[in-house]
C-alpha positions in Angstrom: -8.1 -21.1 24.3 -7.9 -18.9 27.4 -9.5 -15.9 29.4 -9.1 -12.4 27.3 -6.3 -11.6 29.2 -4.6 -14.9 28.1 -5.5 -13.9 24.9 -4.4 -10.2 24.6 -0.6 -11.4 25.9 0.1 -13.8 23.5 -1.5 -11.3 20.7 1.7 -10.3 19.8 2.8 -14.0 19.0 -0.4 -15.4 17.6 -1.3 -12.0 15.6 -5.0 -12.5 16.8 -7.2 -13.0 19.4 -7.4 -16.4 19.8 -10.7 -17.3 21.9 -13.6 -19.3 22.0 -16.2 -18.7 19.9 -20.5 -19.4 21.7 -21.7 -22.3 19.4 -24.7 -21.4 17.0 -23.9 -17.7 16.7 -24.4 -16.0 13.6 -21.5 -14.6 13.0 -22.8 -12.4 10.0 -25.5 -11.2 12.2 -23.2 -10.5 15.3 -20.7 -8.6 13.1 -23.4 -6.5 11.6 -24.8 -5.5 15.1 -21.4 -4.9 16.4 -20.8 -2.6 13.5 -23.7 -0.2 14.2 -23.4 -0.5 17.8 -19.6 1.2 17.8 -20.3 3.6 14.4 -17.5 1.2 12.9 -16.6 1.0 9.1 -15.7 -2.3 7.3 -13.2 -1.6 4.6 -12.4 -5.1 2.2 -9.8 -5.6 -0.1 -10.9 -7.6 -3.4 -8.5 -10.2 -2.5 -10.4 -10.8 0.7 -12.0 -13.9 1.0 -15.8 -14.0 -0.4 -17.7 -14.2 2.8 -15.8 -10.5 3.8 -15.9 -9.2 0.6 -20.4 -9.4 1.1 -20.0 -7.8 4.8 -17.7 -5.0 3.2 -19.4 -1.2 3.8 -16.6 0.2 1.3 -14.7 -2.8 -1.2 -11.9 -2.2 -3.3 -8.1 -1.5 -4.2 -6.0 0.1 -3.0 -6.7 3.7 -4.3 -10.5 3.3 -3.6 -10.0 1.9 0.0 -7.5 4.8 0.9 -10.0 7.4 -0.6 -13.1 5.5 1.7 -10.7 6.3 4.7 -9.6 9.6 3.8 -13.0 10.2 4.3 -15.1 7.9 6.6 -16.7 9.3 9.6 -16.9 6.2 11.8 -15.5 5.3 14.8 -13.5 3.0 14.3 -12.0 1.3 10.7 -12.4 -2.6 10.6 -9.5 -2.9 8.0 -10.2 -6.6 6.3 -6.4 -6.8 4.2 -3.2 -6.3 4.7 -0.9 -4.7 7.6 0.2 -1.7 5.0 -3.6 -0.4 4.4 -4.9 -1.0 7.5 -1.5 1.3 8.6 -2.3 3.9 5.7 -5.5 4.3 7.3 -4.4 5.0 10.2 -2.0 7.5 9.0 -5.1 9.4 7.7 -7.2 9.0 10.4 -5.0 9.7 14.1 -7.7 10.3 15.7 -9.9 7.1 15.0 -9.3 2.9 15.7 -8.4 0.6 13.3 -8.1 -2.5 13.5 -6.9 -5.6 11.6 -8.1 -9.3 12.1 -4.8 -10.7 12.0 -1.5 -8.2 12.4 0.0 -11.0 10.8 -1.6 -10.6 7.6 1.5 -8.5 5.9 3.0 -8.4 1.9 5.5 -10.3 0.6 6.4 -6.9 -1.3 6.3 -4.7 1.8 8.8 -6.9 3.5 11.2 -6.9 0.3 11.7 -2.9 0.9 13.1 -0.8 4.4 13.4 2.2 4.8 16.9 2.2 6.3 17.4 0.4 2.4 15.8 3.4 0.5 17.6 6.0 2.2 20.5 4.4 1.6 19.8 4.6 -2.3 18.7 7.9 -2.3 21.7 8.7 -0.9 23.6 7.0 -4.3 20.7 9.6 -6.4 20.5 13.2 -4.2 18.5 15.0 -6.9 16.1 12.1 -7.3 12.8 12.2 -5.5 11.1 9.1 -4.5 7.7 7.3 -5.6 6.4 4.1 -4.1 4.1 1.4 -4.5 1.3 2.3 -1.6 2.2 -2.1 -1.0 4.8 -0.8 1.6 5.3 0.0 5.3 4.5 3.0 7.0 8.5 3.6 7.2 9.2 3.4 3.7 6.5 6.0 2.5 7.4 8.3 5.2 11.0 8.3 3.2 8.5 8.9 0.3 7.7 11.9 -1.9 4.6 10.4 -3.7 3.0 7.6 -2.6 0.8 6.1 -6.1 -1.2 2.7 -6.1 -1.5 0.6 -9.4 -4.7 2.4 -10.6 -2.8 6.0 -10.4 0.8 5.3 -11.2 1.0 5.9 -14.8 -1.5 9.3 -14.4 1.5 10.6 -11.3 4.2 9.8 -13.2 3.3 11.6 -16.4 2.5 14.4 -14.4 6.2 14.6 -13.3 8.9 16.7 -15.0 10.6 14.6 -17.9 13.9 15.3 -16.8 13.1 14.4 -12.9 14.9 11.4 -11.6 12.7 9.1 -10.0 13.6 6.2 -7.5 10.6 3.8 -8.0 10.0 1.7 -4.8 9.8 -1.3 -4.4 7.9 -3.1 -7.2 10.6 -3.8 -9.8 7.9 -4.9 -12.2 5.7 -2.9 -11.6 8.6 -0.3 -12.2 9.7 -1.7 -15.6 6.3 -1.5 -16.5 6.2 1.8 -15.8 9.0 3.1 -17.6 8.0 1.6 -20.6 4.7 2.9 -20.8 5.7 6.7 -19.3 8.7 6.4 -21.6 11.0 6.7 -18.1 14.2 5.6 -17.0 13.2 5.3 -13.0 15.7 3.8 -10.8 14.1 0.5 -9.5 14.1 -1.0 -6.2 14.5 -4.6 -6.4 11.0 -6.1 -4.7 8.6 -8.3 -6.4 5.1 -9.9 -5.0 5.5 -13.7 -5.0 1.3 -14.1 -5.9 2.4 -12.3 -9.5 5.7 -14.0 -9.7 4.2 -17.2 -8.9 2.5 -17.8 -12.5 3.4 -20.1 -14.9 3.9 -18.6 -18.4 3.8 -22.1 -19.9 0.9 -23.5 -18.2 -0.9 -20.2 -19.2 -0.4 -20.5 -22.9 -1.6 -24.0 -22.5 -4.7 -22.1 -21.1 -4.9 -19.8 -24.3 -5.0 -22.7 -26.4 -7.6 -24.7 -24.8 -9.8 -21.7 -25.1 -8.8 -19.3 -27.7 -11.8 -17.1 -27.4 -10.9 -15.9 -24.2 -8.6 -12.9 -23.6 -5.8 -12.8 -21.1 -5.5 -9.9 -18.5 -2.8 -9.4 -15.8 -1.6 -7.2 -13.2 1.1 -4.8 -13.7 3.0 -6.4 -11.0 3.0 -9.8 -12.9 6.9 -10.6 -14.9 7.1 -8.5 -18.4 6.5 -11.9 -20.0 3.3 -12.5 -18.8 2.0 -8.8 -19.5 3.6 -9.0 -23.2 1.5 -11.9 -23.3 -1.7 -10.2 -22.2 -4.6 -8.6 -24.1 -5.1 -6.4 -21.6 -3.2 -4.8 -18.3 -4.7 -3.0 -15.6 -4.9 -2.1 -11.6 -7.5 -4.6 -9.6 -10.6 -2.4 -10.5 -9.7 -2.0 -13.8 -9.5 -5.5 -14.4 -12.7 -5.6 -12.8 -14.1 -3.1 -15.0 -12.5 -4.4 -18.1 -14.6 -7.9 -17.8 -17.4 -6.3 -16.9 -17.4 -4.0 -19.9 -15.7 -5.7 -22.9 -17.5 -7.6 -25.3 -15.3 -11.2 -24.9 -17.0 -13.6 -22.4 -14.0 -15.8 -21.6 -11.3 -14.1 -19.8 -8.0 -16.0 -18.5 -7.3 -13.6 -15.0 -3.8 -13.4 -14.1 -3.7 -12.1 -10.7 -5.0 -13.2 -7.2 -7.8 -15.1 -7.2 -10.0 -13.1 -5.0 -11.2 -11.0 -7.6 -13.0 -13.3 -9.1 -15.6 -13.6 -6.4 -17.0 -9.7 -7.6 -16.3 -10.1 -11.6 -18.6 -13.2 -11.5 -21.4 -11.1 -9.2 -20.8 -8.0 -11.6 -20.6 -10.3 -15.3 -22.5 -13.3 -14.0 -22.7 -14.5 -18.0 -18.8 -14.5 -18.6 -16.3 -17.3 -18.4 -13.9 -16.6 -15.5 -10.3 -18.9 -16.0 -7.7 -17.9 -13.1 -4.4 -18.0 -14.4 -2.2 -20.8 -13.8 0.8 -21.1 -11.7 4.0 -22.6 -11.5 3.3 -25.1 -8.7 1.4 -27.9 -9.9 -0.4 -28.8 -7.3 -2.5 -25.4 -7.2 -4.4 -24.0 -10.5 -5.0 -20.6 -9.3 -3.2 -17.9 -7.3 -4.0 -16.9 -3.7 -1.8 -14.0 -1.2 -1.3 -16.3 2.0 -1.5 -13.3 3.7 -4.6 -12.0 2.4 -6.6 -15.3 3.2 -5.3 -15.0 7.2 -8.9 -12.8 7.4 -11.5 -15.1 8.8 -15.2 -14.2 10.2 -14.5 -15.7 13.3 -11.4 -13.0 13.1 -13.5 -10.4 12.0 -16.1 -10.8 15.2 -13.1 -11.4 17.9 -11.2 -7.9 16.6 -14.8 -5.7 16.2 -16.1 -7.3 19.9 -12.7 -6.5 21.7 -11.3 -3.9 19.6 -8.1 -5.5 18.7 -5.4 -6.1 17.2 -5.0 -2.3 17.2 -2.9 -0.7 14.8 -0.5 2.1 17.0 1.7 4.3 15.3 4.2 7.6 16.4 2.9 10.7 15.6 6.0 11.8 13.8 6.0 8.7 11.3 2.4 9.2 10.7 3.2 12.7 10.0 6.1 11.8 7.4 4.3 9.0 6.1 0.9 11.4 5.6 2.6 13.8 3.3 3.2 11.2 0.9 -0.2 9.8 1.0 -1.6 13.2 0.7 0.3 14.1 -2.6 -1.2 11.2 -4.0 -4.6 11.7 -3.3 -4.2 15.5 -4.8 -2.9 14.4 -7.9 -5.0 11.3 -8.4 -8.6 13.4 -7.5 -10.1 12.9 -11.6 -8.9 9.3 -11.5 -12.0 7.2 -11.0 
């Protein structure tokens, strides 16, 4: 621990503000003062941890967090997930700060995909146009035609000419999903997430037979054998909204754990089993990266307004077409 200064110069290397902390506050009650005090907006990922998830103005995916900061009129964004969302919202908001508890806190996905990489193959395909993941850098969708999250991706790429050929960046299972269900032949960038690589087909049949009442659900972005596997496949929210609404009260969920935390305050009578993985040592699935958010975090970043996300105006510009023909095309998705 150090002075602020101290603190901001080694930001960079640490990824947050690393200082000391008055004993006894309420760091709950200090975040929520700090938020009305500087008009900010608190925007959560469901993978967030639970304490951030119940301080969250606007919680989500990924499609309902970029449409809260399409249109939020605070001050300043406190973006609790991921480098790449708190960088789309910045790409739709120039004028306003956002910040990120831990710049750290990036995607396993993102990383597996450049945009020097997906030039390079769009070169190989000229009269292809390119759709990726939103789980990518603000490089990558700026070399981006449409930008589609898991909740929308099936609705855009219907909506596409049949005859169009389509790059698909840079979930290849997501991808392979895709074509099979839009009846496609997209070229697919070869990235995966290592949270929905990481589970353990075995280990979750062994789950299926020790409750054989309970229906399996997954994440598009989970291997082909798992989904094959699965009663049910669907985005984060509609995972959420498929416990919440079908009539089975055991569910195995196969994706990060996180989500759990609203299913159980939203179907408080069902039987929530996180899906296994391959490492024994851990029964359920967490993004490394998405636990990096802490409140201590959280107060440090709203108090001193940092880590700040920056980006050039011509990237965000690039980057913000893509985004934007996403957000047309997806409107009547809920």
């Amino acid at each position: 621990m150090g002075t602020l200064e101290q603190a901001i110069e080694k930001l960079d290397v640490r990824g947050y503000l690393d200082l000391e902390i008055p004993n006894g506050i309420d760091l709950v009650e200090e975040i929520k003062k700090i938020k009305k005090e500087k008009n900010a907006v608190i925007l959560a990922h469901y993978y967030q941890p639970a304490e951030i998830q119940d301080l969250a103005d606007y919680l989500g995916d990924s499609l309902q967090l970029a449409r809260a900061a399409a249109k939020t009129d605070a001050d300043m964004i406190v973006f609790c997930g991921v480098h790449f969302m708190a960088e789309a919202a910045k790409i739709l908001n120039p004028s306003k700060k956002v910040v990120l508890p831990d710049m750290k806190a990036g995607c396993s996905l993102a990383d597996s995909c450049s945009a020097e990489g997906l030039r390079g193959l769009r070169e190989l395909h000229p009269k292809a146009i390119v759709v990726s993941y939103i789980n990518c850098d603000a490089g990558v969708k700026a070399e981006s035609d449409i930008i589609v999250t898991s909740s929308n991706a099936e609705t855009i790429i219907n909506s596409l000419p049949a005859d169009q050929e389509i790059i698909f960046a840079p979930d290849r299972n997501l991808g392979r999903y895709l074509n099979e269900v839009c009846q496609r032949k997209m070229i697919l960038w070869d990235g995966a997430c290592i949270v929905h690589e990481a589970f353990s087909l075995e280990r979750i049949a062994m789950q299926m037979v020790e409750h054989p009442k309970a229906k399996l659900i997954a994440h598009p972005e989970a291997q082909e054998q798992l989904l094959n596997l699965s009663h049910f496949v669907g985005s984060t929210s509609r995972l959420l909204d498929y416990v919440v609404e079908d009539e089975a009260t055991e569910f195995i969920v196969a994706t990060e754990e996180g989500i759990l935390h609203e299913m159980r305050k939203l179907a408080p009578g069902k039987t929530l089993i996180p899906a296994m993985v391959k490492d024994e040592s851990c029964n359920c699935s967490e993004c490394f990266y998405m636990k990096l958010s802490t409140l201590e975090k959280m107060y440090l970043c709203m108090k001193y307004e940092l880590p700040e996300i920056l980006m050039e105006e011509e990237l965000r510009v690039k980057a913000l077409a893509s985004i934007n023909r996403m957000l047309a095309l997806s409107e009547k998705i809920k």
